[in-house]
C-alpha positions as CSV (number, residue, x, y, z in Angstrom):
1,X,-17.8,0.0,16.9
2,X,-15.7,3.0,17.1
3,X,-16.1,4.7,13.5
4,X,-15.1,7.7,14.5
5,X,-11.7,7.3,15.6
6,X,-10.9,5.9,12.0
7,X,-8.6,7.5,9.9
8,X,-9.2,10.1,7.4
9,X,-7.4,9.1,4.1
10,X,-7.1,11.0,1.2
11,X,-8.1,10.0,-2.4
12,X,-7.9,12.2,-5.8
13,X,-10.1,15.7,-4.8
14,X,-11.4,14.0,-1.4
15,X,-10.9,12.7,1.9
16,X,-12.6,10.5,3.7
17,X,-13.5,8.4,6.7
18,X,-14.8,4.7,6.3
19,X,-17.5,3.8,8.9
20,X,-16.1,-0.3,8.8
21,X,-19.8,-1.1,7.4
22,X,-17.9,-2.8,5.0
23,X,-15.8,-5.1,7.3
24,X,-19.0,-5.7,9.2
25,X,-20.9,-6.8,6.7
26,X,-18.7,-8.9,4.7
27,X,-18.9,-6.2,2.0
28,X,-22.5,-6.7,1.4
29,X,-22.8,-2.7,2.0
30,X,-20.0,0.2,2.3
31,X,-20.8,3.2,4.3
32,X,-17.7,6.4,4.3
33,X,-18.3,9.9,5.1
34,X,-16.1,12.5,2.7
35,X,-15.2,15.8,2.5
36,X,-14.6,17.1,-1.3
37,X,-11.7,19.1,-1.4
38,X,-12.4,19.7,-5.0
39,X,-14.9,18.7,-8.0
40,X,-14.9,14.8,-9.0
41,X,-16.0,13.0,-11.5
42,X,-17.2,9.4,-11.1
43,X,-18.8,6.7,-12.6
44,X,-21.0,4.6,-10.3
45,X,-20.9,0.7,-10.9
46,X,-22.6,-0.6,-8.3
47,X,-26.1,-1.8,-7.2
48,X,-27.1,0.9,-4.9
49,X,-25.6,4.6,-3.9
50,X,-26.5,6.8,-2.1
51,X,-25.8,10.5,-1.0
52,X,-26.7,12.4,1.6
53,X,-25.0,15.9,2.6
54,X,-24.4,15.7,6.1
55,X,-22.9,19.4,6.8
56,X,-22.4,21.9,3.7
57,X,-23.4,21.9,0.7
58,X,-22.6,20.5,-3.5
59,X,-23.4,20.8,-6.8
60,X,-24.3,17.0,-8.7
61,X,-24.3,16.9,-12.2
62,X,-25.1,14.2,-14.4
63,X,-25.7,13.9,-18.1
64,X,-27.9,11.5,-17.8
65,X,-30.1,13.2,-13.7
66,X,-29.2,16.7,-14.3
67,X,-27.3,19.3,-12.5
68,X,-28.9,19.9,-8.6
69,X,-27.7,21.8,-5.7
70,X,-27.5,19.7,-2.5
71,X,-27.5,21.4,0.9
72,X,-27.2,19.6,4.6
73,X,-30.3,16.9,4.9
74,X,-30.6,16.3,0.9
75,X,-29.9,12.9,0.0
76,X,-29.7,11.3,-4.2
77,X,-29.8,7.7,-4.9
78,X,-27.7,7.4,-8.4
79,X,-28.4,4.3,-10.5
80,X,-25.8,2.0,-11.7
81,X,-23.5,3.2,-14.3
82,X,-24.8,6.9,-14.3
83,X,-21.5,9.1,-14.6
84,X,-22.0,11.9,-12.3
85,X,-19.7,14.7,-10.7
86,X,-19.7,16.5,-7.4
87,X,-17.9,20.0,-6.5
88,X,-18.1,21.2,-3.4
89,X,-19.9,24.6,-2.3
90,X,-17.8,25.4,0.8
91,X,-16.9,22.9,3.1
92,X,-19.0,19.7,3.1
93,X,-19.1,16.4,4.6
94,X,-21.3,13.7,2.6
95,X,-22.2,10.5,4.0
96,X,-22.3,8.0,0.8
97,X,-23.7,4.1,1.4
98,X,-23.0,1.5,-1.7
99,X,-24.1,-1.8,-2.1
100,X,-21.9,-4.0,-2.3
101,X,-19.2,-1.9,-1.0
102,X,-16.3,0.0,-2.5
């Protein structure tokens, strides 16, 4: 597997780079590293996702979880339907793994 030489691609306040988890599994599971260029806001709607800040760091907030500062090595698993945003604090790379995938 040769994840990374995959393309990064952008998407609204991110880029990022898909690990081909997903193709490999048949979409059971979805694995992507991204960089935040900016803050997002998302809703998760999913079984299973997890973050874990690979390089940097980024702020979480959620209504519902609470507002946390993330550096390199933290990881967050955020239940289904929890709205959430991230912003990054400097340049960070985030490694995020959903089930099924994205």
């Amino acid at each position: 597997h040769v994840a990374k030489e995959a393309p990064w691609q952008a998407s609204d306040g991110l880029t990022y780079q898909d690990t081909g988890i997903a193709a490999a599994t048949g979409g059971l599971g979805g694995a992507r590293v991204v960089r935040l260029t900016r803050s997002v806001e998302h809703t998760h709607n999913g079984e299973f996702l997890l973050l874990a800040v690979l390089r940097g760091a980024a702020r979480f907030e959620s209504p519902t979880l609470g507002r946390y500062e993330f550096e390199a090595g933290d990881t967050c698993a955020v239940p289904d339907g929890t709205r959430y945003a991230l912003a990054p604090l400097g340049p960070c790379e985030i490694l995020e793994v959903t089930l099924p995938a994205r």
